[in-house]
C-alpha positions in Angstrom: 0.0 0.0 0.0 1.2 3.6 -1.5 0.5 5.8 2.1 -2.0 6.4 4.9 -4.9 9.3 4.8 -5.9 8.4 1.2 -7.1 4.6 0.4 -9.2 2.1 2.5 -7.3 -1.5 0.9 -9.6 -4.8 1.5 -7.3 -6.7 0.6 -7.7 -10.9 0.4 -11.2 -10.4 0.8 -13.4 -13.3 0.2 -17.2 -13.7 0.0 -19.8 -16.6 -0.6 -21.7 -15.3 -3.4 -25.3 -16.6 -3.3 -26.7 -15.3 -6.8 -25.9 -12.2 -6.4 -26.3 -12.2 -2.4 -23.0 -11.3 -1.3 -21.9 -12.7 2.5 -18.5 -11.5 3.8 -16.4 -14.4 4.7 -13.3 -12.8 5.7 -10.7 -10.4 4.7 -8.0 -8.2 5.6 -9.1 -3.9 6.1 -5.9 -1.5 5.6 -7.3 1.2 6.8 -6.6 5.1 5.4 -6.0 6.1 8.7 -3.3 3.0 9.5 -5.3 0.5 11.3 -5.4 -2.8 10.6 -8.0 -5.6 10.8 -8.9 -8.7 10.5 -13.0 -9.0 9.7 -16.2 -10.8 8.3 -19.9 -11.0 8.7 -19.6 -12.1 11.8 -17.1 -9.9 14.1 -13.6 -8.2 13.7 -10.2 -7.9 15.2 -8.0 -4.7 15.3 -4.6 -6.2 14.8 -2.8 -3.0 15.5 -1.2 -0.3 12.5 0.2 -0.7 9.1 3.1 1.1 7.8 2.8 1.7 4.0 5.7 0.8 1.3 6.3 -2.2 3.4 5.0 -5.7 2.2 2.9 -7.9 4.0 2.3 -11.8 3.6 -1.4 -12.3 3.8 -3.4 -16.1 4.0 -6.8 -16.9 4.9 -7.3 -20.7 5.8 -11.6 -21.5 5.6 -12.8 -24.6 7.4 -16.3 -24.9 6.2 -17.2 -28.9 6.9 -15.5 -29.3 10.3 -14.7 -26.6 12.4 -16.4 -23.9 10.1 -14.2 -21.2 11.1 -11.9 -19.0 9.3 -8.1 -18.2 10.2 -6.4 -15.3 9.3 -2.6 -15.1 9.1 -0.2 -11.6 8.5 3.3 -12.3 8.1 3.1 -16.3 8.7 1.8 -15.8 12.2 -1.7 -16.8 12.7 -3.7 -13.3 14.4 -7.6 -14.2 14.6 -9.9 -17.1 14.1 -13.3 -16.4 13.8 -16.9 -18.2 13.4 -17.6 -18.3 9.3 -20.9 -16.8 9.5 -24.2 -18.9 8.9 -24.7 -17.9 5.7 -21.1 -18.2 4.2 -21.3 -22.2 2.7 -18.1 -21.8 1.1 -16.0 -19.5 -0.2 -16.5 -18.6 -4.1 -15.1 -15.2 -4.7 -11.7 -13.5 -3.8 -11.5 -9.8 -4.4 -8.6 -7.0 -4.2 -10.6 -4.3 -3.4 -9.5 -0.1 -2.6 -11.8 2.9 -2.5 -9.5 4.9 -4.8 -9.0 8.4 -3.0 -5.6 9.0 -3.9 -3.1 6.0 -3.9 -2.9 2.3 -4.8 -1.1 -1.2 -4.2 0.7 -3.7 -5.7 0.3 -7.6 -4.9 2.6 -10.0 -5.8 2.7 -14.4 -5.3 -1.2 -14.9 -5.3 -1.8 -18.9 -4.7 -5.5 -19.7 -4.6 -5.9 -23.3 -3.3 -9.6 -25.1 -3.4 -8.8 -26.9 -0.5 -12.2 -29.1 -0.7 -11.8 -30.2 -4.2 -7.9 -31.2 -3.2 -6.5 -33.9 -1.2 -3.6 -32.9 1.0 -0.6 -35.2 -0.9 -2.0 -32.7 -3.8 -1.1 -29.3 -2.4 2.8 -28.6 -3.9 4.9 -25.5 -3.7 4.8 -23.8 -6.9 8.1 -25.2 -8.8 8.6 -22.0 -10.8 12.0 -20.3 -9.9 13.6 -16.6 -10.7 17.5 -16.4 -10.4 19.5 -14.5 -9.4 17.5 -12.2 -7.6 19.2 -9.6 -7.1 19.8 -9.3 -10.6 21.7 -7.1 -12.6 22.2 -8.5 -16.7 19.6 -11.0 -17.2 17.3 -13.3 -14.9 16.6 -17.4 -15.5 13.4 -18.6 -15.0 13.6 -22.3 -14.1 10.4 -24.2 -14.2 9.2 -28.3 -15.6 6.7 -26.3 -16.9 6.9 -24.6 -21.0 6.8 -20.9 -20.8 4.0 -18.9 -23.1 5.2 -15.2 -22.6 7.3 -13.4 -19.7 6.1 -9.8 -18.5 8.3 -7.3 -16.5 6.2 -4.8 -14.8 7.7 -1.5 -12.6 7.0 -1.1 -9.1 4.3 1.4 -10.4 2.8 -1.1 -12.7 3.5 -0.3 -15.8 4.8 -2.9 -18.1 8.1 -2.5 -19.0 9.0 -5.6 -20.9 7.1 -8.5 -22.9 9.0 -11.4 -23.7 6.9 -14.1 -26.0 9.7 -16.1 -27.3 9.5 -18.8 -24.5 12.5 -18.0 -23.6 14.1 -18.6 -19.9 16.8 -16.3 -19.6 15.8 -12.5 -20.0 17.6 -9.6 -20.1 17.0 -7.2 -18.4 20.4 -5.0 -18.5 18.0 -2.2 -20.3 15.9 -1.4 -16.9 16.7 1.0 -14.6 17.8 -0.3 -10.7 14.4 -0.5 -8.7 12.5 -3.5 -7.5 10.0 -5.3 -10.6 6.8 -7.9 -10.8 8.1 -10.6 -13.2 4.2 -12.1 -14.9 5.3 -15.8 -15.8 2.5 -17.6 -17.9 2.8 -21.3 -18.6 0.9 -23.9 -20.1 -0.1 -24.7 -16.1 -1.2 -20.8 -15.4 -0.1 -17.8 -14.4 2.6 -16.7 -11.7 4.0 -13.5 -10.6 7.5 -13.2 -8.8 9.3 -10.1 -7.1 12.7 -9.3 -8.2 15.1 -6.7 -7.7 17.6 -5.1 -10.6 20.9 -3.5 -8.8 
């Protein structure tokens, strides 16, 4: 997130969508004035301030057979569980939402697992790879799987280099130093890396 008094970010929020009857089943509010919480439908915990430029690793873990609850975890530390509300059967939609006064974000490594269509031997680390990183020349992407297109973006967004040669090694000697979102497309999907050019 860009800076404080401007944007509210819900970010990782996700919903049960009921045709078209929305139910809040959890999500993370960065809030303009730098509060943080954790919330849903049913209650909320203020997990203290955010400080903006900095990057935060969000996950949401939904039980909805079991335990029917919903853990939230910031930085790999698990900060609130909470009831799933009684309407929330599942979770079918995951949003990035901002109310756009004035600055933005940038998100980077989204993994979306469908944890009850999966069985747990099936859940893998992604197997896609960017070194070095630091980089300064060029960067290899290392993956099993055969690359469609590679897409450099600035910390701003903007897309500063397209690659659709499937190649693995790009250069990148051409960009000014600053950190960059590498878009990776496969035949398996799509996946975004961090990486820094010094």
């Amino acid at each position: 997130m860009e800076r404080l008094d401007s944007s509210d970010y819900y970010l990782l929020s996700l919903y049960y969508n009921n045709n078209g009857n929305y139910s809040r089943a959890g999500g993370f509010n960065f809030m303009w004035s730098g509060k943080l919480y954790a919330d849903s439908d049913v209650n909320f915990k203020d997990l203290g301030s955010w400080i903006p430029g900095q990057w935060y690793n969000l996950r949401i873990e939904i039980d909805h057979v079991a335990e029917k609850t919903i853990k939230y975890y910031l930085n790999n530390q698990l900060v609130h569980t909470s009831p799933l509300g009684p309407r929330v059967v599942r979770a079918n939609d995951l949003n990035f939402e901002f109310d756009n006064d004035g600055s933005g974000f940038i998100v980077d490594n989204i993994i979306i697992r469908d944890m009850d269509q999966m069985a747990v031997s099936d859940v893998s680390k992604s197997q896609l790879n960017i070194y070095p990183n630091p980089a300064s020349e060029f960067i290899n992407i290392r993956t099993d799987d055969k690359i469609k297109s590679v897409k450099i973006y600035s910390a701003t967004g903007n897309l500063v280099k397209t690659e659709n040669d499937h190649l693995s090694v790009i250069s990148i000697a051409s960009l000014p130093k600053g950190n960059y979102m590498v878009t990776i497309e496969t035949d398996k999907g799509i996946e975004t890396k961090k990486i820094i050019k010094k």
